[in-house]
N, C-alpha and C positions, 0 to 999 in steps of 0.2 A: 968455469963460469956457471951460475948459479940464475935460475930466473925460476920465477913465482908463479904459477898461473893461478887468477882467481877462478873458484866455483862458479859457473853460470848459471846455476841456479840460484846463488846469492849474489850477483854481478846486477848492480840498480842499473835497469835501462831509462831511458827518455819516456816521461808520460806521454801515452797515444790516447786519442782519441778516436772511437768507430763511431760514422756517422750511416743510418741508413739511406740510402739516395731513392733521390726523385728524379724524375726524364730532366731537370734542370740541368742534370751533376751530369750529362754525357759527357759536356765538355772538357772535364776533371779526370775521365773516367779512360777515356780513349789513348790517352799516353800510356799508361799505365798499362793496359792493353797491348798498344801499341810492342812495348816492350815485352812482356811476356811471348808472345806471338813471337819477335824476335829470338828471343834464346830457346825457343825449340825448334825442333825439326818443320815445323809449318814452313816456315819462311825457307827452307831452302827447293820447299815445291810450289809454293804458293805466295801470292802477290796480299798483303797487306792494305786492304779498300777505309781509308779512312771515312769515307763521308759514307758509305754501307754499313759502316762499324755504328756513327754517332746515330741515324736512321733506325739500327737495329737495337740499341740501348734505350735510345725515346719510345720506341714503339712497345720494348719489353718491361722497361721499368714502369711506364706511364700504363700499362695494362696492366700492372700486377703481376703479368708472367711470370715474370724473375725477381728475385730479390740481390739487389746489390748494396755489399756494405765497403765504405771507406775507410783506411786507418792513414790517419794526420796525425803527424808530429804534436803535440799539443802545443809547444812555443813556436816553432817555425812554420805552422801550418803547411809546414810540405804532405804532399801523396805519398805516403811509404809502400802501400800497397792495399791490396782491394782482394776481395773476395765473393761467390755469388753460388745460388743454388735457384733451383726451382723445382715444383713439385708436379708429382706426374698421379693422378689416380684414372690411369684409360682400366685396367680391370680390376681394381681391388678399393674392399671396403675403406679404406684407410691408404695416405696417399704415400709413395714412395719421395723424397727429398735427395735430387740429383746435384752434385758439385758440378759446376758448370767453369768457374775458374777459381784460383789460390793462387796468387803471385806476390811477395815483398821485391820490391824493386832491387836489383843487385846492389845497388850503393848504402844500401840498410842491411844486409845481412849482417853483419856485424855487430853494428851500435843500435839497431832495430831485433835481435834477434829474438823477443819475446811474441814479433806482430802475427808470425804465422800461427803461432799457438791461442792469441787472443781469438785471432779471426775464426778458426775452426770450434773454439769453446763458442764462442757469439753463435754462426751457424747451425751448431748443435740445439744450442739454446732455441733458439729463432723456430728449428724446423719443426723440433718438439713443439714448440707452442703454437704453431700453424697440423698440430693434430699429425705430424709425420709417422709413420713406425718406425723408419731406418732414415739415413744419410747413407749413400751410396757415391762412394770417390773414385770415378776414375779418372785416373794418373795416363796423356795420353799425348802429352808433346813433347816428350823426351830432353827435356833443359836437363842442364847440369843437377840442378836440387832434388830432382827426382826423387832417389834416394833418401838423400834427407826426409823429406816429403813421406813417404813411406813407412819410414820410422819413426815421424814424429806421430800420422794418424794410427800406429801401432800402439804407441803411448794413451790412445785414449780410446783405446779397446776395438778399434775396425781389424778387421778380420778380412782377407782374399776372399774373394765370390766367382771369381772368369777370370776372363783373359782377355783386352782388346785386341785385337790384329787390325790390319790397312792392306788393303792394294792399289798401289797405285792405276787408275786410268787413262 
């Protein structure tokens, strides 16, 4: 038996659309969330606070703090997945651009497989033009895509810096 595989780099995905959000978009934003949080190791120590989560996305997007962007299906207007960063200048001329979260929703990995790559070009973009020097990605809830994840910001030239660790309390 005999089967085909296409190139995924020439494999047409669904047009997406990234939208940047406002404190409006908590509501859009917190499933999405919601799920990530799930498929890492968070949730098997910690309790998932929905109404602290939407609280905490009004408070950060609607200050500026953080920048979150959206990626929507362009025909189905589904959430496929979201991404965020914020920037930090406490002692340097120039400020450092921290990934705060990267998730495609598990039921996209497939027929969405371009959105992670979208999201982190946009970010790049984004941070450069908010005056960043670096994006700084740390990888630190242990989902399955990790890996992935790993070697996809390897493709666009991030490079290891440390090492996060945890201890539990």
């Amino acid at each position: 038996m005999s089967t085909t595989r296409q190139n995924p780099k020439s494999r047409k995905y669904p047009p997406v659309d990234v939208e940047r959000t406002t404190a409006d978009d908590a509501e859009r934003l917190i499933g999405p969330i919601e799920a990530l949080f799930n498929a890492g190791r968070y949730s098997t120590d910690l309790t998932f606070d929905r109404e602290r989560g939407l609280g905490y996305l009004r408070q950060a997007i609607g200050s500026g703090f953080a920048v979150y962007l959206l990626a929507v299906d362009s025909t189905t207007k589904q959430v496929i997945g979201f991404g965020s960063y914020h920037l930090d200048q406490s002692f340097t001329t120039r400020p450092v651009a921290h990934l705060d979260e990267l998730f495609v929703l598990e039921e996209f990995h497939r027929t969405h497989a371009h959105v992670g790559r979208i999201l982190i070009a946009m970010m790049l973009s984004m941070a450069q033009g908010d005056g960043a020097a670096m994006l700084h990605f740390p990888i630190t809830s242990g989902h399955a895509a990790a890996r992935s994840l790993v070697n996809l910001l390897e493709k666009f030239g991030a490079e290891p810096v440390g090492l996060i660790m945890r201890r539990m309390l």
